[in-house]
mmCIF file of the C-alpha atoms, coordinates in Angstrom:
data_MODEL
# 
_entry.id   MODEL 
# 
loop_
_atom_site.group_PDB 
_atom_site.id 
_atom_site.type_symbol 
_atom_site.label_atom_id 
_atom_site.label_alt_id 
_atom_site.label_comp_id 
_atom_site.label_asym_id 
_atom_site.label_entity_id 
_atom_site.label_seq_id 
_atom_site.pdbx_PDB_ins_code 
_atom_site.Cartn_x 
_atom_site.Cartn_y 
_atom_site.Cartn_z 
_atom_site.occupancy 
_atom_site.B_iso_or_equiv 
_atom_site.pdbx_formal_charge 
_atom_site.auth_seq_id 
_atom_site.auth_comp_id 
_atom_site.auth_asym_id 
_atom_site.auth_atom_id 
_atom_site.pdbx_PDB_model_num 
ATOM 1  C CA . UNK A 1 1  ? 37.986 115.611 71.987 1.00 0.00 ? 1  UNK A CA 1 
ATOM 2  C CA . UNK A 1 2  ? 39.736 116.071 68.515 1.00 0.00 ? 2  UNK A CA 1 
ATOM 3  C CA . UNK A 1 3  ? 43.022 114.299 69.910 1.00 0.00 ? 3  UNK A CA 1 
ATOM 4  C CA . UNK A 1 4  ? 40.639 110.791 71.068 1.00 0.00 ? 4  UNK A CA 1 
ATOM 5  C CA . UNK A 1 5  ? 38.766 110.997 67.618 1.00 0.00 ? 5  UNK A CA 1 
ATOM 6  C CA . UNK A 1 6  ? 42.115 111.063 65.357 1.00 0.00 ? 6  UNK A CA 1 
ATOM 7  C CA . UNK A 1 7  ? 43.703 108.263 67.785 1.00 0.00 ? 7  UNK A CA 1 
ATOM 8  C CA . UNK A 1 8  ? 40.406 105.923 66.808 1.00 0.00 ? 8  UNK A CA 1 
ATOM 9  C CA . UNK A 1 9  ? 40.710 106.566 63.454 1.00 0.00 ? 9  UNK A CA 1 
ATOM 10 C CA . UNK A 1 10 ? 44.583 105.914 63.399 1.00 0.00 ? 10 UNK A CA 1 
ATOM 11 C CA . UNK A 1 11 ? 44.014 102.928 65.639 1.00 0.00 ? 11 UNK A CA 1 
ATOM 12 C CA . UNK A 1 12 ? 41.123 101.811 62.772 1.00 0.00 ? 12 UNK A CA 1 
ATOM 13 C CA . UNK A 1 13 ? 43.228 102.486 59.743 1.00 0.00 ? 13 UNK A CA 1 
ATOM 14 C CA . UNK A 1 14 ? 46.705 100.672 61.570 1.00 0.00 ? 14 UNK A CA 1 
ATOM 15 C CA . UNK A 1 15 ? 44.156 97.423  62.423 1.00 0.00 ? 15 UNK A CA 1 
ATOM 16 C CA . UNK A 1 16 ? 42.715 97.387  58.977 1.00 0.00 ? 16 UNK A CA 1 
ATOM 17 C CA . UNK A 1 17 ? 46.656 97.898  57.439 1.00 0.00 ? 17 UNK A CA 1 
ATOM 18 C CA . UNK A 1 18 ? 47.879 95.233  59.441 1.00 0.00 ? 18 UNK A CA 1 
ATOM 19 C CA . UNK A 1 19 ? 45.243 92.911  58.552 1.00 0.00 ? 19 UNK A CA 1 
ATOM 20 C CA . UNK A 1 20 ? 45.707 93.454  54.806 1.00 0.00 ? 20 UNK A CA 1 
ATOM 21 C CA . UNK A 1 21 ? 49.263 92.989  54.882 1.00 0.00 ? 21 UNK A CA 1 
ATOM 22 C CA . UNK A 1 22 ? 48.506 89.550  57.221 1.00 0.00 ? 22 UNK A CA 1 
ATOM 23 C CA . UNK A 1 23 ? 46.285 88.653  54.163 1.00 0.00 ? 23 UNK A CA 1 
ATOM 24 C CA . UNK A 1 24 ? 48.575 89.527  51.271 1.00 0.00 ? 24 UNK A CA 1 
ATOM 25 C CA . UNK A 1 25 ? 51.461 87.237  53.264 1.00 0.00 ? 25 UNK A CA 1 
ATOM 26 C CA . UNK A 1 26 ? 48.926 84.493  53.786 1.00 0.00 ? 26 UNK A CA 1 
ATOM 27 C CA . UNK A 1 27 ? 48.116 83.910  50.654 1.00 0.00 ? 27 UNK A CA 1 
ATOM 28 C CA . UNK A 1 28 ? 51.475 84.830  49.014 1.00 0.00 ? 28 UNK A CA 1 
ATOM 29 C CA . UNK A 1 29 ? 52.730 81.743  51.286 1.00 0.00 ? 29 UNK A CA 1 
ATOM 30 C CA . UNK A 1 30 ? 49.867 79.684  50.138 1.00 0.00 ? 30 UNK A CA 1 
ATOM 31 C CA . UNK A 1 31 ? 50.094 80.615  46.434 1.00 0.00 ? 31 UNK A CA 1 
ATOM 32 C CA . UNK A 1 32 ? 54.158 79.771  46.697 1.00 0.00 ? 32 UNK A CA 1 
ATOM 33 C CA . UNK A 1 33 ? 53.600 76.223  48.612 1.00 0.00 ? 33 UNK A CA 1 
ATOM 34 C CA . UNK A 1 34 ? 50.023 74.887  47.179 1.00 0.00 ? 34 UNK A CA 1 
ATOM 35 C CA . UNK A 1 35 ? 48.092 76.571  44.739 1.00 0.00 ? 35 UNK A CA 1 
ATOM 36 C CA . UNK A 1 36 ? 51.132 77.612  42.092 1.00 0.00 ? 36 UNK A CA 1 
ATOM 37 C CA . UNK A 1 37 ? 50.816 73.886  41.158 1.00 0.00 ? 37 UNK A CA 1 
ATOM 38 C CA . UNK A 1 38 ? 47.398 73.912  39.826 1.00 0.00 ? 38 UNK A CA 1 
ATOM 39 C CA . UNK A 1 39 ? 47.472 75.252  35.925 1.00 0.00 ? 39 UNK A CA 1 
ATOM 40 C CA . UNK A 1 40 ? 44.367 76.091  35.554 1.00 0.00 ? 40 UNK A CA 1 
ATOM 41 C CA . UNK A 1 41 ? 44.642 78.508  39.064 1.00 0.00 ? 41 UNK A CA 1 
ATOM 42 C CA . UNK A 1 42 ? 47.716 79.772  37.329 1.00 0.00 ? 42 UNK A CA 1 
ATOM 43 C CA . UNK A 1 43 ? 45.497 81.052  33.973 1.00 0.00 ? 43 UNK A CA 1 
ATOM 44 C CA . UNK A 1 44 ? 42.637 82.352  36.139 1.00 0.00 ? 44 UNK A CA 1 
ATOM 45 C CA . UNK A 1 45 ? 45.244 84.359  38.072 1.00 0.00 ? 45 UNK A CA 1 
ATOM 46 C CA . UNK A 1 46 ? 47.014 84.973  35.082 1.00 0.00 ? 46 UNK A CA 1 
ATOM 47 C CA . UNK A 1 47 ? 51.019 84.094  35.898 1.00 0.00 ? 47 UNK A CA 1 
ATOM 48 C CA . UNK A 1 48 ? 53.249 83.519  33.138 1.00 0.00 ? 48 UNK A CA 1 
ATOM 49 C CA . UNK A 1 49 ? 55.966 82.242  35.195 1.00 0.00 ? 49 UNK A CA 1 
ATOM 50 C CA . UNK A 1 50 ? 55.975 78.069  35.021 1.00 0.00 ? 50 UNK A CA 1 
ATOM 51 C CA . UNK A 1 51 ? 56.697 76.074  37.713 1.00 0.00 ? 51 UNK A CA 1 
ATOM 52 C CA . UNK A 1 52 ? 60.118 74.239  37.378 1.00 0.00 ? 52 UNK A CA 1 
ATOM 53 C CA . UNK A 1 53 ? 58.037 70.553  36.546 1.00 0.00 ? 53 UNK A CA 1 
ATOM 54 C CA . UNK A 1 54 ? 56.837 71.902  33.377 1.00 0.00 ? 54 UNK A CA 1 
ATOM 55 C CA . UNK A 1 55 ? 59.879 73.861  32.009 1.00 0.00 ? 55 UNK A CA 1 
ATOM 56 C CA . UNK A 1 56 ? 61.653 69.749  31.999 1.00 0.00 ? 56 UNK A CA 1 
ATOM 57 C CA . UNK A 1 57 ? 60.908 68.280  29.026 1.00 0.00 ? 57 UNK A CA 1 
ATOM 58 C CA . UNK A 1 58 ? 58.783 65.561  29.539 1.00 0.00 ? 58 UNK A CA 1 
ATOM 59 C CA . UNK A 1 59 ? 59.217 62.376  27.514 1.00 0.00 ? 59 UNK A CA 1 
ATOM 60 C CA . UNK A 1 60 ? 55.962 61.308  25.805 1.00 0.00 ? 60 UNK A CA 1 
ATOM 61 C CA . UNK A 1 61 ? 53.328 58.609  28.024 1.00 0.00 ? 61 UNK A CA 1 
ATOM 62 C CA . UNK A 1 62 ? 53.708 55.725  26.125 1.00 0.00 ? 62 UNK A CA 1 
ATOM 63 C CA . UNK A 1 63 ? 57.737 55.881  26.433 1.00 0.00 ? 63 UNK A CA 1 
ATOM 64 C CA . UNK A 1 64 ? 57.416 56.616  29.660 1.00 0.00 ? 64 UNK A CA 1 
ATOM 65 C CA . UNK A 1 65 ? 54.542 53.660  30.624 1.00 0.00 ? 65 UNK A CA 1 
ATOM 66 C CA . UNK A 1 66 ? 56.625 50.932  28.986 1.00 0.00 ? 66 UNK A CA 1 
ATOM 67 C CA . UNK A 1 67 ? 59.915 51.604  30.699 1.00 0.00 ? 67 UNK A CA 1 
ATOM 68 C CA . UNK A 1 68 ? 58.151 51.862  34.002 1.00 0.00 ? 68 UNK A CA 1 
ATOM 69 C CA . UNK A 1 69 ? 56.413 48.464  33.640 1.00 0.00 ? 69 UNK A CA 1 
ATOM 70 C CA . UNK A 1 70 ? 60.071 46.816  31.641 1.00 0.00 ? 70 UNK A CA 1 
ATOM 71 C CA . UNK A 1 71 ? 61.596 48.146  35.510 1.00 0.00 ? 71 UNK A CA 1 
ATOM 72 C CA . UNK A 1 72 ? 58.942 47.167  38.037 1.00 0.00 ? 72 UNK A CA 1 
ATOM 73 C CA . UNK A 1 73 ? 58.865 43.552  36.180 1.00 0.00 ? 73 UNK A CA 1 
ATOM 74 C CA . UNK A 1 74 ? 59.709 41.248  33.946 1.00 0.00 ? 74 UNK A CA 1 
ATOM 75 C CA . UNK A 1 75 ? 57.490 40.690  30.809 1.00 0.00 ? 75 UNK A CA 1 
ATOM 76 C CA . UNK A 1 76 ? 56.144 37.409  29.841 1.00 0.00 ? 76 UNK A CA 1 
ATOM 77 C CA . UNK A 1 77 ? 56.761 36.076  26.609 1.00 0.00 ? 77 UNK A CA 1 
ATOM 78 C CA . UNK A 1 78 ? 52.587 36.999  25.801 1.00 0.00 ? 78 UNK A CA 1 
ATOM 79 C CA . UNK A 1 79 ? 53.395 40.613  26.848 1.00 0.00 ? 79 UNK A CA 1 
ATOM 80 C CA . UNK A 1 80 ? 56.339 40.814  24.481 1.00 0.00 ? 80 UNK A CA 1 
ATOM 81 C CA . UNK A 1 81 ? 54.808 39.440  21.762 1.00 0.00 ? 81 UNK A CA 1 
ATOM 82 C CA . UNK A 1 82 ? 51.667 42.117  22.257 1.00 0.00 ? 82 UNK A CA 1 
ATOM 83 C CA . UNK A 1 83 ? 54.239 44.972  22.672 1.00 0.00 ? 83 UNK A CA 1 
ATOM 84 C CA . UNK A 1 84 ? 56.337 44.121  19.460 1.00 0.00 ? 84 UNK A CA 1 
ATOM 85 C CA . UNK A 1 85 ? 53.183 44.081  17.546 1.00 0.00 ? 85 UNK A CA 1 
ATOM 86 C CA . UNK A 1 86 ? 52.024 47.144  19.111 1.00 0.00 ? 86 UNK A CA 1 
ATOM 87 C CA . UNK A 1 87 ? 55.458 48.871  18.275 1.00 0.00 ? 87 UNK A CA 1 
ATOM 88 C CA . UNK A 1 88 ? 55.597 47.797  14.691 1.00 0.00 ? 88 UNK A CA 1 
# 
């Protein structure tokens, strides 16, 4: 009688063991591939490691919006003359 109540008990505590460390792996792989991206997850969970996108420096939006339009296409003479005067 003893011997079938300790085997369900170490049957319950190996299921709910196993299913913990399923859980911990799961989201472990999830955290890794997904949700590390999100900042603000990152301060609610608290990591101080960055992710490798912000540890580049990044050059500033306005540098990096007019050399993206100067590649895509060519500017008109109207679109120079705004930009100069922008730039001055």
């Amino acid at each position: 009688m003893w011997q079938s109540v300790g085997l369900t008990l170490l049957v319950i505590v190996a299921t709910l063991v196993c299913a913990l460390l399923f859980m911990m792996f799961g989201w472990y792989v999830v955290w890794q591939l997904f949700l590390s991206k999100f900042k603000f997850l990152r301060e609610l969970v608290g990591d101080a490691s960055t992710p490798q996108a912000e540890t580049q420096p990044a050059e500033p939006k306005s540098e990096h919006s007019a050399s993206a339009t100067t590649r895509n296409r060519p500017r008109t003479a109207r679109q120079r003359v705004a930009f100069s005067e922008t730039s001055s």
